[in-house]
N, C-alpha and C positions, 0 to 999 in steps of 0.2 A: 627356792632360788629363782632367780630373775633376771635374762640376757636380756641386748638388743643384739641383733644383727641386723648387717647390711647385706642384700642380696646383689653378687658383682653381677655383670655382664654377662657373663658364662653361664651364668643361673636361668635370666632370663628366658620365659616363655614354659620352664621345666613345671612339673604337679609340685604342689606345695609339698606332700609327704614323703618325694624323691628331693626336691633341692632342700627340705628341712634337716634329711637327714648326712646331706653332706655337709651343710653349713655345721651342725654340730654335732659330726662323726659318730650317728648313733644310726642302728638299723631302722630300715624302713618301717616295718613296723613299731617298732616304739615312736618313729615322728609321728607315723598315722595315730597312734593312741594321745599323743599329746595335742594334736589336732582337733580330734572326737570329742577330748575333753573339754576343746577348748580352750587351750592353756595358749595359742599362739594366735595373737590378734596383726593388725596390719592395719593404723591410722582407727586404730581403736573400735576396728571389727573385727570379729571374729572369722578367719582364714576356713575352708574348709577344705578337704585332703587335696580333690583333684582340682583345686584353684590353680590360677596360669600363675609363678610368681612376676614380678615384677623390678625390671633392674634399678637399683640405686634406691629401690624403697625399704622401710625399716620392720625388721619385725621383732615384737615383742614377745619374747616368751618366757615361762611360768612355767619350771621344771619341778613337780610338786614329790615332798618326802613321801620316799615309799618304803613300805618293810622290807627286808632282806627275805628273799623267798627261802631262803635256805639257813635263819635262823633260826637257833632251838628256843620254842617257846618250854619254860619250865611250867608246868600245870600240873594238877592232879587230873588224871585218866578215869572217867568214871568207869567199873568194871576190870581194869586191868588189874590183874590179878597176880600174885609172885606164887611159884608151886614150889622153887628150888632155890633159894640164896644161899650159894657157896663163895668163898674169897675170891675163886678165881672167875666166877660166872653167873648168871643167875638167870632163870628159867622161868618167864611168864608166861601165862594166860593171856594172847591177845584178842581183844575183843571184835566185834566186827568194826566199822567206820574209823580204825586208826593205821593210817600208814606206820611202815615201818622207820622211817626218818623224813626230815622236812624236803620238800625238792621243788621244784617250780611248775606253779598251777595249782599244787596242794596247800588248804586253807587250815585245813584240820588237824585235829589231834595227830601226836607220833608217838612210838615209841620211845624212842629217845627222850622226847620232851616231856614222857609220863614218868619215867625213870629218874630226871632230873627233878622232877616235882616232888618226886617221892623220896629223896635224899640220897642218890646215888649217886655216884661222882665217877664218869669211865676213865681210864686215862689207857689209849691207844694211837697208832700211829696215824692211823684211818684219816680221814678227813673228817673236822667236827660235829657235821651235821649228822653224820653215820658212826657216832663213835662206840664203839664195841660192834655195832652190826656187820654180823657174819655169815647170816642167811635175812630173807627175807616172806613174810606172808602178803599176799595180795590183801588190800584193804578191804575188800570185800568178805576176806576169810578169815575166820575164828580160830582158834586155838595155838597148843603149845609153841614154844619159842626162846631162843636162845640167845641171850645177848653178852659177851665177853665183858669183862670187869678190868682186864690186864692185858698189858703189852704180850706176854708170854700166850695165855692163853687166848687172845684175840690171832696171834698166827699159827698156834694149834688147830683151834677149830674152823677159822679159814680155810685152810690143810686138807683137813676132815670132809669138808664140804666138797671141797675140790676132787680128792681122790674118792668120795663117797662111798666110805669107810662110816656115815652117817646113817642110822635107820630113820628115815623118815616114812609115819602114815599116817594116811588121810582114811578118815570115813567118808562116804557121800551118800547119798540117797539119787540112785540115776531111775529117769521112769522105762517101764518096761521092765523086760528081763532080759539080762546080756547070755547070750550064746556063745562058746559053752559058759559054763556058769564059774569057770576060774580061769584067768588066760591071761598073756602080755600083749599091751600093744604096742607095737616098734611101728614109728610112723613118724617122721620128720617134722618140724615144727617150725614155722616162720610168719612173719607179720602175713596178714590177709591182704593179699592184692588188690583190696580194692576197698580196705577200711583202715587205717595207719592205727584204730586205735584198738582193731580185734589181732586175733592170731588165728591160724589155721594149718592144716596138715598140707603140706607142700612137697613137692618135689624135691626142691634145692634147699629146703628146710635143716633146722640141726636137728643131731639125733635126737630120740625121744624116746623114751623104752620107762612103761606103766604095767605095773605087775598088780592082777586084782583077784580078788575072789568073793563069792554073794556070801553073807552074812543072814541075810535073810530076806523074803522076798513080799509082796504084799499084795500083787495082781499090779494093780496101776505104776506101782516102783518098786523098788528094789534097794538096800542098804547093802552097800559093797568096802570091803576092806582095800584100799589103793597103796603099796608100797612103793613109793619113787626109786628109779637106779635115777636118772635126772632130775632136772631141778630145772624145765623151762617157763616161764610166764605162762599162767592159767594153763599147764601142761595137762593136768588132769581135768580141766572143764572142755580143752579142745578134744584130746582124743576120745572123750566119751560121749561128744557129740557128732566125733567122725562116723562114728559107730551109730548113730543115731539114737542113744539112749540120753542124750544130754541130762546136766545133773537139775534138778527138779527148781525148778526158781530162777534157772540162769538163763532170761529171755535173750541175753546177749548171744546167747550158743544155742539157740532154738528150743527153749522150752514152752511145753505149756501152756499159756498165762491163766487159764481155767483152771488147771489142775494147781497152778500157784497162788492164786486166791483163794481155791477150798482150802492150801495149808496152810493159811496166813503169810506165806512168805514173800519176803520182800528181797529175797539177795538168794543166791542157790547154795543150793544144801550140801556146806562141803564143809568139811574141820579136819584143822592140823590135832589128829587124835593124839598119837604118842610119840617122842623126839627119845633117838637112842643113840649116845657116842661115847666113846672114849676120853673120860676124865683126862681135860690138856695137862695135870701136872703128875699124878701117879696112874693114871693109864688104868683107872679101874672103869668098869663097864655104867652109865648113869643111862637111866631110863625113866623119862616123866610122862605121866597120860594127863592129859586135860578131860573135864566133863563138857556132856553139848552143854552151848547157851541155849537159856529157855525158849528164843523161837525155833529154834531147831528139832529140841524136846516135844516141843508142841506139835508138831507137823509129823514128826513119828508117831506120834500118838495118837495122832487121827489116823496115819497108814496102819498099825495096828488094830485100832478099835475096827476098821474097816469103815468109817463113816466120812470118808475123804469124797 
């Protein structure tokens, strides 16, 4: 699509990506990106963001189609995996690099959109781009996962989640060995003061409370069983970094990066192992385990062989 406008008076002398954005009611930043691209000339140059504008001169702009950040692409998912299809729900396997629904910034695969590929059709109240999604795994993490099929069961297990009345656990592989060797840690949880895009254990943080115990040990790490009472963003990669055992691969939480190249790992060692709730429509007990994906396999198996 393709305006002109006229720059009044009142505009004169402002940055082009401040007066672009009032002449056509859209945020700063999105003028600045129309800018950048180039999309906005003036006497058939091309404008640049902190230009002066100019009163009574024309500018042409080229407002270019763009995806909807938040539509569900339908695609087959390579890897995603179904372990439970029931009427009312259905319980995959997610794999690592798929969000859990589409959202802005994210390019990639989703859940939703693998499910739709795959000939599932959700019908809940949710908003469409989350439809059935009633919890969610970090794209970086593997394993089981639950997505509602039904209006009824989508505010069932919402519910669930909420009152967690939910078993959720994670396996991980943390390096070192955690002291004592089975414990909770309650420790508040809130954005990193000084990275919008980490978390960190904070003062005025939300609750957080991670129940673990060692599974087995290896010298250099450690595989631990993590039962969630909460459900905060990377919950279980911050507090086991507060601790200083961060889980093995997650440079973002202070690992490693030596000991993450001897395991081949490119993301940290953490999986949604087994999901356990209360069937939404007769209230019987459902519990699903996921297997590790094979770079996970792999990187244990060098911590057993001992050749890490």
């Amino acid at each position: 699509m393709s305006k002109s406008v006229v720059v009044p008076e009142e505009l004169a002398g402002a940055r082009a990506d401040a007066g672009l954005a009032k002449l056509l009611d859209i945020s700063r930043s999105a003028a600045a990106l129309l800018i950048a691209e180039g999309n906005v000339t003036s006497g058939g140059v091309a404008l640049g963001k902190s230009a002066k504008l100019v009163a009574n001169s024309v500018l042409d702009v080229t407002v270019p189609e763009r995806p909807d950040p938040l539509e569900v692409v339908e695609e087959v998912v390579e890897g995603l995996k179904i372990l439970l299809d029931d009427e009312d729900f259905v319980v995959i396997d997610k794999p690592v690099g798929v969000a859990a629904h589409p959202s802005p910034g994210w390019v990639g695969p989703t859940v939703v959109g693998g499910l739709a590929g795959a000939g599932y059709r959700i019908s809940t109240s949710g908003a469409p781009e989350r439809a059935g999604i009633v919890h969610r795994l970090d794209v970086g993490t593997s394993g089981v996962m639950v997505v509602a099929k039904t209006e009824n069961a989508y505010t069932a297990l919402k519910r669930a989640f909420k009152e967690r009345t939910v078993d959720k656990v994670y396996h991980a592989v943390v390096q070192g060995l955690p002291d004592p060797l089975e414990g909770t840690i309650d420790a508040p949880i809130g954005r990193h003061p000084g990275h919008d895009w980490r978390f960190a254990v904070i003062k005025d943080g939300r609750p957080s409370v991670t129940h673990y115990e060692v599974l087995e040990a290896f010298g250099k790490a450690t595989l631990v069983e993590v039962h969630l009472e909460t459900g905060r963003t990377h919950q279980i990669r911050v507090h086991f970094s507060a601790l200083r055992h961060p889980c093995a691969g997650d440079l973002t939480y202070g690992a490693d990066p030596r000991l993450a190249a001897n395991l081949g790992l490119t993301r940290q060692w953490l999986h949604a192992r087994q999901l356990g709730f209360h069937h939404p429509r007769t209230g019987e007990w459902v519990e699903v385990t996921s297997q590790y994906p094979g770079d996970l396999q792999y990187a244990l198996d060098l911590l057993a062989s001992g050749s890490a």
